[in-house]
TITOR-691883 format. One record per atom (N, C-alpha, C): x, y, z; residue in one letter. Coordinates in steps of 0.05 Angstrom, whole numbers, plus 5000, padded with zeros to 4 digits. Each point is the difference from the previous one (the first is absolute). Last residue first. Example, Ala and Ser with C-alpha at 12.3 -4.5 7.8 and 13.67 -1.06 7.14 Angstrom:
REM residues 2
525749555142S
501650245001S
498550225014S
500648854999A
498250245000A
501850245000A
//
This chain:
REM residues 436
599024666281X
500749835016X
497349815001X
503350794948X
501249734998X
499449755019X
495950974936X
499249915030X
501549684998X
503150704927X
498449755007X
499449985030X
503250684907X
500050005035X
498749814990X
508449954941X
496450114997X
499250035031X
509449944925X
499750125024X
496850075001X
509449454951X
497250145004X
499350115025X
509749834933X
498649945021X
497450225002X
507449514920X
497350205013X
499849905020X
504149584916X
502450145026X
498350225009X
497249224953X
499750264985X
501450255011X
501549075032X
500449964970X
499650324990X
499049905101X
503350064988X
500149954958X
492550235083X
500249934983X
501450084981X
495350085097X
502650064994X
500149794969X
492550495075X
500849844974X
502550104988X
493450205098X
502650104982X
499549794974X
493050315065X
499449864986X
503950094983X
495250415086X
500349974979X
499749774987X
499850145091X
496550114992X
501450084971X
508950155049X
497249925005X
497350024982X
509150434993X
499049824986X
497349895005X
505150545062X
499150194977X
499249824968X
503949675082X
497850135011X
498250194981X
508749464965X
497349855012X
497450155013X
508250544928X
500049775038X
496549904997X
508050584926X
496849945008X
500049745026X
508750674979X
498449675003X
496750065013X
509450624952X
498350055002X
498249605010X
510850404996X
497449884997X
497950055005X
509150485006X
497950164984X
498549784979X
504949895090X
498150224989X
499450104988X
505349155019X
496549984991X
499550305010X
509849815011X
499249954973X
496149994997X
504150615078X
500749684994X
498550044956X
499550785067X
502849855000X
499749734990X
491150325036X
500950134987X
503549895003X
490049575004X
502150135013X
501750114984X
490250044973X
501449755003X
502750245013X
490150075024X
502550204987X
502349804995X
488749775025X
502350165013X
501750034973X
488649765025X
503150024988X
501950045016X
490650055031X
500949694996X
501349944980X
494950795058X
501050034969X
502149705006X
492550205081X
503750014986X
499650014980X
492550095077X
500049944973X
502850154998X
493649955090X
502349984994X
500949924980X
491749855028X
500350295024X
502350094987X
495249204987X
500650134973X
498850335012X
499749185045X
499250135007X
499650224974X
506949425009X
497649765009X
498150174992X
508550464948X
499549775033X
496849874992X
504750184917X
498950065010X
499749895028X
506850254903X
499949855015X
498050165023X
500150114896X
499450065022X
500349775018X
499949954907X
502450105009X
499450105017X
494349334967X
502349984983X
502250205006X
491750165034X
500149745010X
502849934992X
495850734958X
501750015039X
501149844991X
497649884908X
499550145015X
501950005032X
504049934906X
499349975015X
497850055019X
503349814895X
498650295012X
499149795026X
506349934913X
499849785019X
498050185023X
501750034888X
500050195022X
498649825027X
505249904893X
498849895027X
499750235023X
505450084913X
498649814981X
497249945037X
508650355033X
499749934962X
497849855002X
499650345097X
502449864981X
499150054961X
497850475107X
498549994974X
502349904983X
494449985102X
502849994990X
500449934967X
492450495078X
501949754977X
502950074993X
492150275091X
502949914981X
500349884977X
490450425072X
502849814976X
502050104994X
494050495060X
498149794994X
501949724983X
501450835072X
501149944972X
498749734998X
499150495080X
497650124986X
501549854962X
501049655109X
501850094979X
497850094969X
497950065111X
498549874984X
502750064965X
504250105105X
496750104989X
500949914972X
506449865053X
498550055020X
497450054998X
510149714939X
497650205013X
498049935017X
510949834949X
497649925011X
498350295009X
509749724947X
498150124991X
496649905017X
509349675008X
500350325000X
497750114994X
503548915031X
498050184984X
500350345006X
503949185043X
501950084981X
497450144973X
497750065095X
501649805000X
501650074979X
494150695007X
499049795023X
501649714990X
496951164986X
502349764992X
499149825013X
494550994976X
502149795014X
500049734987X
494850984976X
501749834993X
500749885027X
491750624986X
501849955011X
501649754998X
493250634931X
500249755026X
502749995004X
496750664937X
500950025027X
500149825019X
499149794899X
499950145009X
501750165022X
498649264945X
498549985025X
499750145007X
505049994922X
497549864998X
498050035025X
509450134997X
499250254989X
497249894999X
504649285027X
500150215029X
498350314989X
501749314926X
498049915025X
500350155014X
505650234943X
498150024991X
498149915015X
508449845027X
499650295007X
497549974985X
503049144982X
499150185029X
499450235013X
503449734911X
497849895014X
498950055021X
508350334971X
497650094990X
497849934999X
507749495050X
498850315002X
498650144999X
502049284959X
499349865023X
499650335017X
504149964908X
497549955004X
498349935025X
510150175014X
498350274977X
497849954996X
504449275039X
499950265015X
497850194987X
498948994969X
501750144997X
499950325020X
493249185021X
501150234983X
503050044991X
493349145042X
502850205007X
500650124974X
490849385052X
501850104982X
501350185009X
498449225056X
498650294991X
501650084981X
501449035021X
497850175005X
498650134999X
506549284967X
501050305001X
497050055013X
502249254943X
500849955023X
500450235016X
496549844912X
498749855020X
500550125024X
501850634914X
500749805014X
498449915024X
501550734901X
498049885022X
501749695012X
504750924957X
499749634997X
497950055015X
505550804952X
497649945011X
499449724999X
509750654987X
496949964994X
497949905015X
511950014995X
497150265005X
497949894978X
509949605010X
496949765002X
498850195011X
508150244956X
500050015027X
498249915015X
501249794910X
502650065007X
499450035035X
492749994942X
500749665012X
502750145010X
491650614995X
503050074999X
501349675007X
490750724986X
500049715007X
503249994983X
493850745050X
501549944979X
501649745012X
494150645053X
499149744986X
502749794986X
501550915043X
499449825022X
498249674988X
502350774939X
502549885002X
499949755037X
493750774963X
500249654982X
502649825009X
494750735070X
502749974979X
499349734986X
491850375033X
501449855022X
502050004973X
490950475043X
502150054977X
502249935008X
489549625008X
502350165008X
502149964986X
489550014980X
502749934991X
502350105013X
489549895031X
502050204995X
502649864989X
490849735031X
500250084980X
501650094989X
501249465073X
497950105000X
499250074970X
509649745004X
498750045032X
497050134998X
507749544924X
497450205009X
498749975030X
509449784931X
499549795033X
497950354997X
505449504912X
500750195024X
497650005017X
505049504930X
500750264995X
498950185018X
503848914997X
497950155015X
501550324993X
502248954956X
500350364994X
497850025024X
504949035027X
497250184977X
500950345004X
504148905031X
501050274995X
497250084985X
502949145059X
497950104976X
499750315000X
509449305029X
497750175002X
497250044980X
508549434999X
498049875009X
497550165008X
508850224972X
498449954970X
497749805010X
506650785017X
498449845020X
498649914982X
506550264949X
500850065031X
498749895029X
497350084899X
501349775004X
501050035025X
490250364983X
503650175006X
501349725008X
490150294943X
501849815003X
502850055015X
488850314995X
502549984994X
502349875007X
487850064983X
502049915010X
503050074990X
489750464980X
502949924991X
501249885024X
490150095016X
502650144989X
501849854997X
488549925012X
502849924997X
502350204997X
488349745029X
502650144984X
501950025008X
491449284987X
501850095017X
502550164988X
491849314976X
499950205001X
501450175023X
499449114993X
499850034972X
500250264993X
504749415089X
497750204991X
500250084969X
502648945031X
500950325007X
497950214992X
500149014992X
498550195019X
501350265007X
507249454944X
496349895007X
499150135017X
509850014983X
497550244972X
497649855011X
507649825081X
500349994965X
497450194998X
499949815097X
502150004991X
499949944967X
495750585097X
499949774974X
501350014979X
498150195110X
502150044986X
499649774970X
493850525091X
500649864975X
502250054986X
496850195104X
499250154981X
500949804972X
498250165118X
500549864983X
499150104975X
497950245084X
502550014990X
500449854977X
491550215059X
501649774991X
503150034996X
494550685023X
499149725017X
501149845008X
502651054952X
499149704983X
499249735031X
504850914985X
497150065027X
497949674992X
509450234951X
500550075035X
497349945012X
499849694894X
499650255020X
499649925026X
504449304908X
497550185025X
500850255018X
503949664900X
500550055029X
497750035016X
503049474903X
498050165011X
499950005034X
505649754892X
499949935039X
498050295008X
504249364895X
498550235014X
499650035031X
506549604910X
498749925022X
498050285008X
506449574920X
498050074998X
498049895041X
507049634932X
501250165006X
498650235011X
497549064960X
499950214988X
501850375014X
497349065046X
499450334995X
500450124977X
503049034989X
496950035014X
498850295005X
509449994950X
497849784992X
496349955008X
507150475050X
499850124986X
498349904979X
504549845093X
498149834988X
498150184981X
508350275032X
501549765006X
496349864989X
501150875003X
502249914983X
500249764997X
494250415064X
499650054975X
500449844976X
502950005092X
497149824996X
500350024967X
510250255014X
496950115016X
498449664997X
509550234964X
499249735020X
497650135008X
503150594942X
499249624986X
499749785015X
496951095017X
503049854995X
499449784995X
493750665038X
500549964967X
501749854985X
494049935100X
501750214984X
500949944975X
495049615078X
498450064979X
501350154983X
503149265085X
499650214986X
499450094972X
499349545112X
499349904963X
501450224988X
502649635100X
499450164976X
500050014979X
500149505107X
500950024980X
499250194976X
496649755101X
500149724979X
501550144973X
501450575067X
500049835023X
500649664975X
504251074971X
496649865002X
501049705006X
507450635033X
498849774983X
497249895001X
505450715047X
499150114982X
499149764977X
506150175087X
496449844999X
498650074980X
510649545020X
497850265002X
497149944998X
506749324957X
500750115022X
498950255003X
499748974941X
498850275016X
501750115017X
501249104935X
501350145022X
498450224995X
498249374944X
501049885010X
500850105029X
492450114914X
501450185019X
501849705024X
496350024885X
500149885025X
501650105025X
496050434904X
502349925017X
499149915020X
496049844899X
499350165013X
502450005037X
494849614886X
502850045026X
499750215009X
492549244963X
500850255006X
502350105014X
495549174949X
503650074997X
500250385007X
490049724977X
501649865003X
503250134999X
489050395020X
502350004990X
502249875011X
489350035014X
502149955001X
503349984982X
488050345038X
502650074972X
502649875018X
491350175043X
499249744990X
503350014978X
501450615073X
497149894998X
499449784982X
509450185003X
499150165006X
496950024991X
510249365011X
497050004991X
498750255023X
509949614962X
498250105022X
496950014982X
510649404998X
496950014998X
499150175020X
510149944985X
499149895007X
496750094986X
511550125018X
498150034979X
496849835015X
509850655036X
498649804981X
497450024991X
510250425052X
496950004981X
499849754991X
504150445091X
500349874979X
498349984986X
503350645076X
497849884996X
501449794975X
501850725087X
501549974982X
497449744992X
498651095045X
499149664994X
503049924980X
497750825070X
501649984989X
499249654996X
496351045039X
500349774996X
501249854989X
496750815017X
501650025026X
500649665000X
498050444919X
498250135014X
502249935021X
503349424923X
498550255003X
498450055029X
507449264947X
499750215019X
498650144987X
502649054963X
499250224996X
499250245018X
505048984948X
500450205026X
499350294993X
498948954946X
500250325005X
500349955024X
501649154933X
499250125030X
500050244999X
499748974929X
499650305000X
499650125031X
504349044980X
497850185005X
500950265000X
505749334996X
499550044979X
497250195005X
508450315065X
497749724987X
498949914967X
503250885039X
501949945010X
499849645003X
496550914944X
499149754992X
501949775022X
494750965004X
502149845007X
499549764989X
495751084993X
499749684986X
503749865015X
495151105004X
502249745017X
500149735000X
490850414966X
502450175019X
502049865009X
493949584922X
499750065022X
502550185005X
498549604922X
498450185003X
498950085015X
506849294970X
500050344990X
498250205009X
498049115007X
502650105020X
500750184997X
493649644937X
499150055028X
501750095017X
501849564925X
500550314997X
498550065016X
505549115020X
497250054982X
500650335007X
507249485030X
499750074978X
497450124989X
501049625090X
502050284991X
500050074974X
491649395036X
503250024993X
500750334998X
490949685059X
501350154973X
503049974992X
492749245060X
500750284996X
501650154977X
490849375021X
501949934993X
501950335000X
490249405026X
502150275009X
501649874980X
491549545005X
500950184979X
501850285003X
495949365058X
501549784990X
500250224974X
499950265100X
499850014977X
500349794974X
503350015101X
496949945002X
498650134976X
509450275024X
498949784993X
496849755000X
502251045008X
500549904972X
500349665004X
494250765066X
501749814995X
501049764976X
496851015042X
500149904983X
501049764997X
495250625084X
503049874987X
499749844978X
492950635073X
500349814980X
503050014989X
498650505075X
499949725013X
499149774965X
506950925017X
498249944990X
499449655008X
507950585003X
498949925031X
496949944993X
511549974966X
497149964989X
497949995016X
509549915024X
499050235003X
498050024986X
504949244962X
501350085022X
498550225010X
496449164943X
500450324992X
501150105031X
496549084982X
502050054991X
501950295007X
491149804939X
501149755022X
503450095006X
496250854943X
500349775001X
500449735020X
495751124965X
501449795017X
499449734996X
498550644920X
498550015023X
502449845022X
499750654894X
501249915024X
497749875019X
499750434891X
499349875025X
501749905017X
502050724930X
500349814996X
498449955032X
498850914967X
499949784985X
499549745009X
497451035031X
502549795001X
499649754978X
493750885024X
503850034994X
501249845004X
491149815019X
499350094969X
502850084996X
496449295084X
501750274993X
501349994968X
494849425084X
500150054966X
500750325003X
500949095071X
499650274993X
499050034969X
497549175047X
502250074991X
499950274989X
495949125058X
499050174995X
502950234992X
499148914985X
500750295017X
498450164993X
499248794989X
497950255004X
503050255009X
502049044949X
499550185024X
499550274993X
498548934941X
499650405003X
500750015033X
503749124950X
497850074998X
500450335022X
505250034947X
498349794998X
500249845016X
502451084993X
500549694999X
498049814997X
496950985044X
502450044983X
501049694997X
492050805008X
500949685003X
502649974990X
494550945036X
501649804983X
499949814999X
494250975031X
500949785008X
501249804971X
501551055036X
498149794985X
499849765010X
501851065042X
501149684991X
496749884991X
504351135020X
498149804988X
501349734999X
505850655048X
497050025000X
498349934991X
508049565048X
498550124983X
498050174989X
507749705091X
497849944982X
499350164973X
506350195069X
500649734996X
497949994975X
502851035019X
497849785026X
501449754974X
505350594990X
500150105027X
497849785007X
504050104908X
502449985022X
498450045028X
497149644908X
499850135010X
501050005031X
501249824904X
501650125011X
498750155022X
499849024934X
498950245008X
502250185025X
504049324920X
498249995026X
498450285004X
505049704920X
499349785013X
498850065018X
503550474908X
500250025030X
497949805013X
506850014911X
497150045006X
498749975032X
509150424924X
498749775029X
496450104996X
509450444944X
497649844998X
499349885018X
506950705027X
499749814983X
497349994998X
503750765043X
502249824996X
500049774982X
492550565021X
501650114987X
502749865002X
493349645047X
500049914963X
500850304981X
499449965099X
502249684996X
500050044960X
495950735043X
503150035007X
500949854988X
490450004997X
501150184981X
504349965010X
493549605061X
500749844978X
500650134969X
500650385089X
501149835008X
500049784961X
492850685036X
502850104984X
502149864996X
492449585030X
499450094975X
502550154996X
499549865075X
500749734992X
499950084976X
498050685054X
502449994998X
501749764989X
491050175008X
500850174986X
503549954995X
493749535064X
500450004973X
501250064985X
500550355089X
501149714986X
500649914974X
493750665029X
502450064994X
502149885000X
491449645018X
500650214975X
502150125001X
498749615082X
499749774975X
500850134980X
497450645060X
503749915005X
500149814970X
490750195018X
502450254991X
502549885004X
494549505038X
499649914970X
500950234990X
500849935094X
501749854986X
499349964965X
494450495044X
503250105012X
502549854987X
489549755013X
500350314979X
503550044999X
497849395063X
499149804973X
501650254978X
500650225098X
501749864982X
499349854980X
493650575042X
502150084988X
502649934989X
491649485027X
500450104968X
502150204996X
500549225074X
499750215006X
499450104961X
498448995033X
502350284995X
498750225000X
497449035018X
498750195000X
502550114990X
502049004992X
498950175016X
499950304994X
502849404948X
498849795018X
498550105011X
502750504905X
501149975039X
498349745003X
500149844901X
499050225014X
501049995029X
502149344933X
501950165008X
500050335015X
494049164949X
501549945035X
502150205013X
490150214924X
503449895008X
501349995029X
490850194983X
500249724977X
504049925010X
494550845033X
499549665014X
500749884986X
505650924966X
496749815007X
500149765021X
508250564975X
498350085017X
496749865003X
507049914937X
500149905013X
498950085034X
495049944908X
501850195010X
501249915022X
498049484909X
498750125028X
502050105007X
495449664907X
502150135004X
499650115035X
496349004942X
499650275012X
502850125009X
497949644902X
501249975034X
499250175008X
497649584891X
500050195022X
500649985034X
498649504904X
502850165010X
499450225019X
493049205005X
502450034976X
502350155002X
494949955094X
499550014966X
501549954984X
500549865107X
501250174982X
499049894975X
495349865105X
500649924963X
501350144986X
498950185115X
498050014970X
502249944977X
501650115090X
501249784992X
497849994972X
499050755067X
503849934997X
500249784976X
491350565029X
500949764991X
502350074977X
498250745081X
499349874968X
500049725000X
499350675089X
501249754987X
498949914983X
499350935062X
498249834976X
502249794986X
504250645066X
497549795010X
497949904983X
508150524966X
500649805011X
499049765019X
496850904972X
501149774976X
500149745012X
500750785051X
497750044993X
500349714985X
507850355006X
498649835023X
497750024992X
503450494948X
501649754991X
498149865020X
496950825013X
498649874973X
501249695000X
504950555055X
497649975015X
499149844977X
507450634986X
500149734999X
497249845007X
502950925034X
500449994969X
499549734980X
500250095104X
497550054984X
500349964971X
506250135054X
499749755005X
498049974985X
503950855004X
502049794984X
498349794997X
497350565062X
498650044975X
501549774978X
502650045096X
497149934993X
499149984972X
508550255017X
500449725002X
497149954997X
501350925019X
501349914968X
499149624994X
498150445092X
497750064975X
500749904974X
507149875065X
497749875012X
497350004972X
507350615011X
500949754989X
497749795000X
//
């Protein structure tokens, strides 16, 4: 047990590593550009206080992911019953985020630092006030001279989970993860690096319960009409890009830019798809997944993209390691183990696929319409300190529930990219970038 917990701990080392080179936290946001941080950098307040162990860092960010997953299924359920646009993140086990930006929010500006998450829409942060809100920044609407909140009548009310109109104010009530917000909407001024958008609505958290509430609140980048998107479409153009740093990055810190200006001029693309079901997802054809040179042979039917039962392929913020479908998550893997040869397989937390010596598979892609996303390690090898001990840095989405037959591109496998999400030509991109 002892040895397991050693190596576990290691797996992580690089994060720490990081975490003793302190960026400039307070450097200049550009025109439309933010810094994107991890909440694991020196920059954010929501890194431990203190030391942790990396097997519970590595430990809990598997669980996290499966959290996820289960929020993400959670929002195929609500909008097979109806139209909604989902409001909060779902991540049920750590409090925090994994990328925050920084916000302003009223007039005159308070500073959050505010999740961003690409599967949700409408913004939420805590409010003056807020019963179980344990975040030390608090939004406070009267000390705005440009709050004002949402009637029951505006079509904003429509477009939350459980709209109450028991006032003239617009109110939801929304449960997810191990958590449960009731909030009211309104309206107010945010400003994001030098860009401000007016009469942004967005929910005011009144009551918390659990720990699954990012601390300062959540942006979201999703497709629905209360998104960033939707809601400052005029200025973006509908049109953002985000660039992840790499686990072994200093800094942490990486870029989130927002509309058609400074985007990459040269960058390839696929089809974006549409599932009114989850209609905040960014769905893409992926026809199929090369390990080295080799095309493994993976059922089409583990791709196939299905709004009835939401099977396909999203890239998402909030998710980690990527998650297969069984059948492809399999064949992947067995092709790496056939790849190595006679090296000796083991496991080591919620990884099945580790080794002990040198992984001789040089890349992964992952091969979409029209794009071929070609990982190296770094992008799917999890490595101790020592790089005595290398994981395959997938898994298998679960099985029995409505997300197995999702397929989610994750963050560890984005890294040192360059995403572009561009809803007018309905494409997302895909270039390597050193991000940090």
């Amino acid at each position: 047990m002892a040895t397991l917990l050693f190596t576990l701990a290691t797996l992580f080392f690089t994060f720490a590593q990081g975490l003793h080179n302190t960026p400039n936290c307070n450097a200049p946001e550009q025109g439309s550009t933010l810094q994107l941080i991890s909440v694991n950098s020196p920059c954010s307040p929501f890194r431990p206080k203190t030391q942790l162990s990396w097997p519970d860092t590595v430990l809990q960010m598997q669980s996290s992911d499966k959290a996820r997953l289960q929020y993400l299924s959670s929002l195929l359920v609500a909008a097979g019953r109806r139209s909604i646009v989902p409001i909060a993140s779902g991540r049920a086990v750590t409090q925090n985020p994994t990328y925050i930006v920084r916000a302003k929010i009223g007039t005159p500006a308070q500073t959050l630092l505010m999740a961003v998450d690409t599967s949700n829409d409408a913004a939420w942060i805590p409010c003056t006030g807020c019963v179980g809100c344990s975040g030390a920044a608090i939004y406070d609407s009267s000390k705005s001279a440009t709050f004002k909140p949402v009637s029951c009548g505006a079509a904003q009310c429509n477009q939350v989970p459980n709209p109450s109109c028991g006032g003239a104010t617009c109110g939801f009530n929304l449960t997810y993860g191990s958590s449960t917000i009731a909030a009211t909407l309104v309206q107010d001024n945010i400003t994001l690096a030098i860009d401000s958008v007016s009469g942004y609505t967005f929910g005011c958290i009144q009551k918390a319960t659990g720990a699954s509430v990012p601390a300062q609140g959540l942006l979201g980048l999703g497709r629905g009409p209360l998104s960033l998107l939707s809601q400052s479409s005029s200025l973006y153009q509908s049109t953002f890009s985000y660039c992840l740093p790499s686990y072994k990055s200093p800094n942490f810190t990486g870029s989130l830019r927002l509309g058609p200006n400074s985007q990459p001029k040269k960058i390839r693309t696929t089809e974006l798809l549409k599932n009114p079901r989850r209609s905040s997802f960014y769905y893409v054809s992926l026809m199929g997944i090369r390990v080295g040179r080799r095309v493994v042979n993976i059922p089409p039917t583990a791709f196939a993209f299905d709004p009835t039962t939401g099977a396909g392929t999203v890239f998402d913020s909030g998710t980690v390691f990527t998650m297969l479908v069984k059948s492809a998550y399999t064949a992947v893997r067995d092709e790496v183990r056939r790849q190595m040869g006679n090296a000796t397989v083991s496991s080591l937390g919620g990884f099945d696929t580790c080794y002990t010596v040198p992984v001789t598979v040089p890349t992964i892609t992952l091969m979409f319409t029209g794009l071929n996303m070609s990982l190296p390690q770094d992008n799917f090898l999890i490595r101790s300190t020592a790089g005595t001990t290398s994981c395959l840095a997938m898994a298998a989405t679960p099985e029995n529930n409505v997300n197995s037959v999702l397929n989610v591109i994750a963050t560890f496998q984005q890294q040192n990219h360059r995403i572009l999400i561009d809803l007018p030509n309905s494409k997302l991109g895909v270039a390597r970038e050193p991000c940090s």
